[in-house]
N, C-alpha and C positions, 0 to 999 in steps of 0.2 A: 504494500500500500504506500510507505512512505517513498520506493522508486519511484512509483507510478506517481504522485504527487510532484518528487523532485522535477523528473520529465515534464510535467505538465508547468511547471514555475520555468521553467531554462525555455518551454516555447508553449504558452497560452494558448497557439493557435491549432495544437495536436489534438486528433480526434481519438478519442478511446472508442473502439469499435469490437464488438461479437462477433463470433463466425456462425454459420451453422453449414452443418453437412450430412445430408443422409443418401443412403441405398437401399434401394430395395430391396436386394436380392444380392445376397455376399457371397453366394458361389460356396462349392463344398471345400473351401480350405476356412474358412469361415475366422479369416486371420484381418479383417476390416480395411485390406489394403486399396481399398478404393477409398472410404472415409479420408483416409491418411493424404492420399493423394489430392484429395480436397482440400484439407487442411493446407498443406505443402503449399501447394498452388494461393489460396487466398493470401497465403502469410507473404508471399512474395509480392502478391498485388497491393497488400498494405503497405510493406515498405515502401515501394514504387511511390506510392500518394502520401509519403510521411506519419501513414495513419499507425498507432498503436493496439495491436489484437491484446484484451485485457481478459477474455473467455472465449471459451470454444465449444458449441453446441453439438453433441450427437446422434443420431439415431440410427442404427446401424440396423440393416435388417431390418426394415419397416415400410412398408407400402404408405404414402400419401392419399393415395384413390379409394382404400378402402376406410367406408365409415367404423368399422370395428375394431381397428387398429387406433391405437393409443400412443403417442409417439411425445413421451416422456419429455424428452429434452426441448422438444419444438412446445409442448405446453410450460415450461420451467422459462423459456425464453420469452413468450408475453407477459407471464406475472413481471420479468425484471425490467423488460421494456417499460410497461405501467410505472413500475416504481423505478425506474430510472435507474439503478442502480444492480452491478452483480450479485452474485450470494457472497462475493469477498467485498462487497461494499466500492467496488470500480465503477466510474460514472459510465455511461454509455451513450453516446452519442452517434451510434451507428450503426449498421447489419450489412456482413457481407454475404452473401453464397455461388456457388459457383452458376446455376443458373433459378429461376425463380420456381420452376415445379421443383425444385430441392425442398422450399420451401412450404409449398401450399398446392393441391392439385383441385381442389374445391372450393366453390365460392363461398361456406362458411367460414374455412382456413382463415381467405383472401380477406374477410373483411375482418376476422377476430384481430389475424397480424397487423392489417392498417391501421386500425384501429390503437393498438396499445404501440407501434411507431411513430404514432401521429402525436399521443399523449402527451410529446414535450418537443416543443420545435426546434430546428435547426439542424435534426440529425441527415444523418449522410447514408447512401445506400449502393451498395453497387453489387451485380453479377457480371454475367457475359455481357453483355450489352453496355456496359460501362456504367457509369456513377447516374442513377437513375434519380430524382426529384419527384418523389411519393407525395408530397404536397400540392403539386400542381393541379390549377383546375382540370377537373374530367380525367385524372388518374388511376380511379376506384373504377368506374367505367372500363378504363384501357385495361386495368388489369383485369376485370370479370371476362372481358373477350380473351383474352389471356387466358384464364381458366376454363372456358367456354372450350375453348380450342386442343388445350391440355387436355381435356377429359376427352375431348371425341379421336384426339390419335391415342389415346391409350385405349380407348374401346375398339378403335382401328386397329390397335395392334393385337389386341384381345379376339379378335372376331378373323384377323388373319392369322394367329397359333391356332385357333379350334380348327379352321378349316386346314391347314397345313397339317396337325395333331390328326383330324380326320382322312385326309386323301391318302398321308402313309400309312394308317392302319387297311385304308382300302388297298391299299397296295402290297401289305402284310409286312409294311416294313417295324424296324423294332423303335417304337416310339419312349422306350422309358429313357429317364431322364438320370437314374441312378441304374450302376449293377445291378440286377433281380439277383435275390438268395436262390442257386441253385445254375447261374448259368455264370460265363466268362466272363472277363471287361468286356470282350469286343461283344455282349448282348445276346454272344447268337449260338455260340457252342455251350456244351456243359460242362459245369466244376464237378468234377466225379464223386467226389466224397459228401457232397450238397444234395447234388439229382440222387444219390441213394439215400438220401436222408430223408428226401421227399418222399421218395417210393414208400420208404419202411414205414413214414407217417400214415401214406394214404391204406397200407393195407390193415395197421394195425388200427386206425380209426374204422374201418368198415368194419373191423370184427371184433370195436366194441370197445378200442381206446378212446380214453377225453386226450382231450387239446391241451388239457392240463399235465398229465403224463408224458403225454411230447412235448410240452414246453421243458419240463424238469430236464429229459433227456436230453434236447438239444442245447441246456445249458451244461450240462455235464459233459458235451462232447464239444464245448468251448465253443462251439458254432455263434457268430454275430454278423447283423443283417448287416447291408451296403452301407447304412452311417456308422460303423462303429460299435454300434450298441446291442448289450446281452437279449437274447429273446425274451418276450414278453407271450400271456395268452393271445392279446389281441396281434398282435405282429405275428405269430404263427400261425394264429387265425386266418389272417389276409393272406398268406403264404398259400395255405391251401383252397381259398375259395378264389385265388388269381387264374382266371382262361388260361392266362400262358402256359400254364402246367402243359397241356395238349397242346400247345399253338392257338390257341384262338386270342382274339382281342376284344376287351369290353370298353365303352366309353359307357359312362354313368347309369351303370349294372346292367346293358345290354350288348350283348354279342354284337358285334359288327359282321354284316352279312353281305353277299352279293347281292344283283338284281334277282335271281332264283331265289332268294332267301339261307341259303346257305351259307356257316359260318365260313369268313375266311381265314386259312391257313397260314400264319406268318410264316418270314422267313427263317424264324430261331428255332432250333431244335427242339421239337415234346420231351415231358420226363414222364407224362403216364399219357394214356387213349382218351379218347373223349367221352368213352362210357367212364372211364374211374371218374375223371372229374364230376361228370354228368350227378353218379353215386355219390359221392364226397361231398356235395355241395347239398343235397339233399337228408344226406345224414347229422352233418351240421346244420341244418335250418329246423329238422324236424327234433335237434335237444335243443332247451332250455327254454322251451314255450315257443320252441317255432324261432326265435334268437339269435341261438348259436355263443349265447351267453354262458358262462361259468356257473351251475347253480348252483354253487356251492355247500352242497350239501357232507355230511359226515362219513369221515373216510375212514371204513368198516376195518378192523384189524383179522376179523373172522370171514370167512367163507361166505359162512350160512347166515350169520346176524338179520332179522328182521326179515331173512326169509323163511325161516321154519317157525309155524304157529304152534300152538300149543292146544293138543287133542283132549285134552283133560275133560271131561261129562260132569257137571257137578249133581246132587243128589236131584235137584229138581230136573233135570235133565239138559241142561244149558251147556252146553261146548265152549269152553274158554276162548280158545281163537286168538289169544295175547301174541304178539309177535315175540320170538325168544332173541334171548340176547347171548353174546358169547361170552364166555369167562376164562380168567385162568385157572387152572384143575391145579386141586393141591400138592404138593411136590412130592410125596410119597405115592402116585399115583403114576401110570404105567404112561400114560398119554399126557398130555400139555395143556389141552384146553378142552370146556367142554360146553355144552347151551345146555338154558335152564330158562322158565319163564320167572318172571319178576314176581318178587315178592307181593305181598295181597296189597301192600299200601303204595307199590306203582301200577297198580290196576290189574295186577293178573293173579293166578290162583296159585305159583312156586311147586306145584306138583307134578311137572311132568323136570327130565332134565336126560341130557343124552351126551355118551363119550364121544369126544371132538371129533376125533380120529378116523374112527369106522364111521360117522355118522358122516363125515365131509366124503372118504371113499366111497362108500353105498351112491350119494347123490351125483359124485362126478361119473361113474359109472355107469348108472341111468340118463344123465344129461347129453353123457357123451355117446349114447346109443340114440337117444334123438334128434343128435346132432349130424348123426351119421344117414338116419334116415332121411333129415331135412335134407342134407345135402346133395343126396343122390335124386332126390325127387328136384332140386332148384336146378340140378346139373342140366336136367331134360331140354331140350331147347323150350325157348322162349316164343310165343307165336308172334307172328310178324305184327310191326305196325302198320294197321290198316287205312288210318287216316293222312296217306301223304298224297295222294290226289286234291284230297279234300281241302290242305295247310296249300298245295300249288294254286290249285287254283284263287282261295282265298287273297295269297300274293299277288297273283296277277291280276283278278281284282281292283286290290289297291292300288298297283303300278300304275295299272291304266287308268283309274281316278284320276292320280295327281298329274299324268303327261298329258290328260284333256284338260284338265286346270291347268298348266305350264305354258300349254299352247291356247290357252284364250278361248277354248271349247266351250267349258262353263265358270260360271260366275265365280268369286269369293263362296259366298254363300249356299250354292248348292253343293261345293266340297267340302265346305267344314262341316256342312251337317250330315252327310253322307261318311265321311270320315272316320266318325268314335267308331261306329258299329263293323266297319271292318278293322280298323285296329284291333279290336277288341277281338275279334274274330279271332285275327293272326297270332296274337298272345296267347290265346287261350290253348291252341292249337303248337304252337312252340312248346308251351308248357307241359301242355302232354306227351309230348315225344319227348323230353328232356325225362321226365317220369320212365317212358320204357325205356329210352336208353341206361336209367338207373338201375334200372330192372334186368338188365340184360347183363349190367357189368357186376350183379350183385349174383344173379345165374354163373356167369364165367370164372367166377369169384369163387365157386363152392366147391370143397373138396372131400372127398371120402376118408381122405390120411385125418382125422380130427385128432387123432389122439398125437400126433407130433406139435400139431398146430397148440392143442389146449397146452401143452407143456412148456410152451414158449411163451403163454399169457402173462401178463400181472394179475395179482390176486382182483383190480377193479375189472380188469377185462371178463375174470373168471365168471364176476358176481354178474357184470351186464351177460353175457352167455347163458346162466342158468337163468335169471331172470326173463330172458328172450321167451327159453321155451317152457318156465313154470310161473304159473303166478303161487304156488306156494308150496311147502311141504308138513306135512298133517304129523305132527311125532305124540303117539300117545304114551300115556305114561307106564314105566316098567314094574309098577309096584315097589313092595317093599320089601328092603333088602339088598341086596349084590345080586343082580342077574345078566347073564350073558347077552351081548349086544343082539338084537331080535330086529332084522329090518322090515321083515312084515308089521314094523311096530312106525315102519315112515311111512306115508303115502301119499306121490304125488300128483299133485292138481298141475296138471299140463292146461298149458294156453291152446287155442280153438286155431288151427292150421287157417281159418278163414280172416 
């Protein structure tokens, strides 16, 4: 302060001037070297004019154009404009930046900044255009045209990335803008050790892993996405519900298709078919209420927990039906653990109770015999889908709609009202094929070897598997005393094949 003082006594006539500098977009080294370059550059235009830079404003990574975006340093630079003064108490008598949309891309910007520049007179202003005079009549004006103009080349530029973003995906070229987990830098080959990672996720989520379990795994196999960062549920998530897995392209959750309606095929290498995908995406939308959300429910230590009810008949003749819970078996006892229903004051009757051991082998035995039979019967072919005449034509349809509206045939109005109902058509109809393509990758999917397959589950995979094909197992009670395990004493309620 007292330099800054001294300078200003040795020459009265030195302007104390602010900088400000923003980007919008710092690129993935995200090291502010643009900012800097701003700065660089202003500090030099000030010595040139004698002027002294006594603060430097920044927003680094911040869009101007969007109202959502809050841009910290440019609102800290009006309150001191207003009050005249920095947050180190420097006078300010001025505002550089290198061009004015650094500053302001909207007309509320425009008038907040003129406004609190205007607050105390005589200050000084300069960008590209040299030392500007904000006071002059019909300035607020000039500069709303200014903004006026700013916002229609940034919608210009926005409106020429969509359709650019769009014609390479019609062209099947690779539009991401970061490396995808799972393929090369150059977009288009695979990273081996990634694309098998995918594979293993897609198969063990069909047969009944969470998102949650391959999350764990892909941090423990040190796997992180194209910015650097450890996997998360949702990033693994998007990993697997991404088209490119198969080649295909989405622009805002819809396939990108030909004039046929056919998705188109990028140029980058698939890591699974378009039935896995087709399956996978379906598998995730049909957990956590249709979602695809964590439901974070309690992660069973036993088997069987909450799947074996408790058969118990009480005198009046009423079936307990308590969900049993698993325990640990006391340590002089041959096996580990074992189910028991809950005591009478968590709602159940404590009289039925079954050793872990034999009671989890008995059920995977049984499961895995109807898993064997499920399989052999989904193996069977799949009948064809029969609605693709019906989805072409529908297409064509619509084609031909919009190319007699294009060429002047019919009105606005008799398109857009004709319009929903065959959209709606062609959705409905995509939708269903995407259905038996799931169906058909979940048939090619099934195998008779069950018993290698269950051996390699997690104990949650295990529980979604018997779950699949029981809704529950009936354990009545052994009596009293020590008696030999009796499995005619389990019996299970299999789910309705329909």
């Amino acid at each position: 302060m007292a330099d800054v003082q001294a300078m200003l006594a040795a020459n009265p006539a030195m302007k104390c001037v602010v900088c400000y500098a923003r980007i919008s977009f710092d690129g993935r080294a995200k090291d502010a070297h643009g900012i800097e370059d701003q700065h660089r550059e202003l500090s030099a235009k000030a010595k040139a004019f004698d002027w002294l830079v006594v603060y430097r404003y920044t927003d680094n990574d911040k869009s101007a154009s969007k109202e959502e975006v809050v841009r910290d340093d440019f609102e800290q630079m009006l309150v001191d404009l207003t009050a005249g003064r920095t947050p180190e108490g420097y006078p300010v008598h001025g505002v550089m930046a290198i061009n004015d949309d650094r500053l302001y891309r909207r007309p509320g910007d425009w008038e907040r900044y003129l406004r609190a520049f205007t607050s105390h007179p005589d200050r000084v202003y300069f960008d590209s255009n040299g030392p500007q005079d904000l006071y002059a009549e019909g300035f607020e004006v000039k500069g709303l045209v200014g903004v006026a103009m700013s916002l229609a080349e940034t919608r210009k530029k926005q409106r020429r990335s969509r359709t650019s973003h769009h014609n390479r995906a019609i062209r099947g070229q690779s539009v991401a803008a970061w490396r995808p987990f799972g393929w090369d830098d150059d977009k288009i080959s695979l990273r081996p050790d990634e694309a098998e990672a995918i594979r293993d996720a897609v198969r063990d989520l069909l047969a009944g892993a969470s998102i949650s379990e391959i999350t764990t795994r892909w941090k423990e196999a040190k796997f992180i996405t194209s910015r650097g960062n450890l996997f998360q549920y949702q990033t693994v998530k998007q990993v697997l519900l991404n088209p490119r897995l198969c080649a295909y392209r989405a622009i805002k959750d819809e396939l990108v298709r030909d004039e046929d309606g056919q998705p188109i095929v990028g140029e980058w290498a698939p890591i699974i078919t378009p039935k896995e995908w087709f399956a996978v995406v379906a598998t995730i939308r049909k957990r956590g209420r249709g979602s695809g959300q964590p439901r974070g429910g309690l992660v069973h230590k036993y088997l069987l927990t909450g799947i074996l009810r408790c058969g118990s008949v009480s005198d009046d003749g009423v079936i307990c039906n308590n969900k049993m819970i698993g325990i640990k078996a006391n340590d002089w006892l041959s096996y580990k653990h074992a189910y028991m229903c809950k005591k009478t004051v968590d709602g159940g009757c404590n009289k039925t109770y079954k050793r872990g051991d034999e009671t989890d082998k008995h059920t995977e035995k049984l499961v895995r015999a109807k898993l064997k039979q499920d399989a052999a019967a989904a193996a069977q072919e799949v009948p064809d889908w029969t609605r693709g005449e019906e989805l072409n034509a529908a297409t064509a349809r619509r084609n031909a709609l919009e190319q007699r509206w294009q060429s002047g045939q019919i009105d606005d109005e008799t398109f857009f009202r004709n319009l929903p109902a065959l959209d709606s058509m062609v959705k409905e109809l995509r939708a269903d094929h995407a259905k038996h393509l799931a169906t058909v990758a979940a048939a090619e999917a099934a195998t008779v070897d069950v018993d290698v397959e269950w051996n390699g589950k997690t104990l949650t995979q295990k529980r979604e598997m018997i779950k699949g094909v029981l809704h529950a197992i009936i354990a009545t009670p052994s009596g009293k005393g020590r008696k030999p395990f009796d499995v005619d004493q389990l019996r299970p309620v299999w789910r309705s094949s329909e």
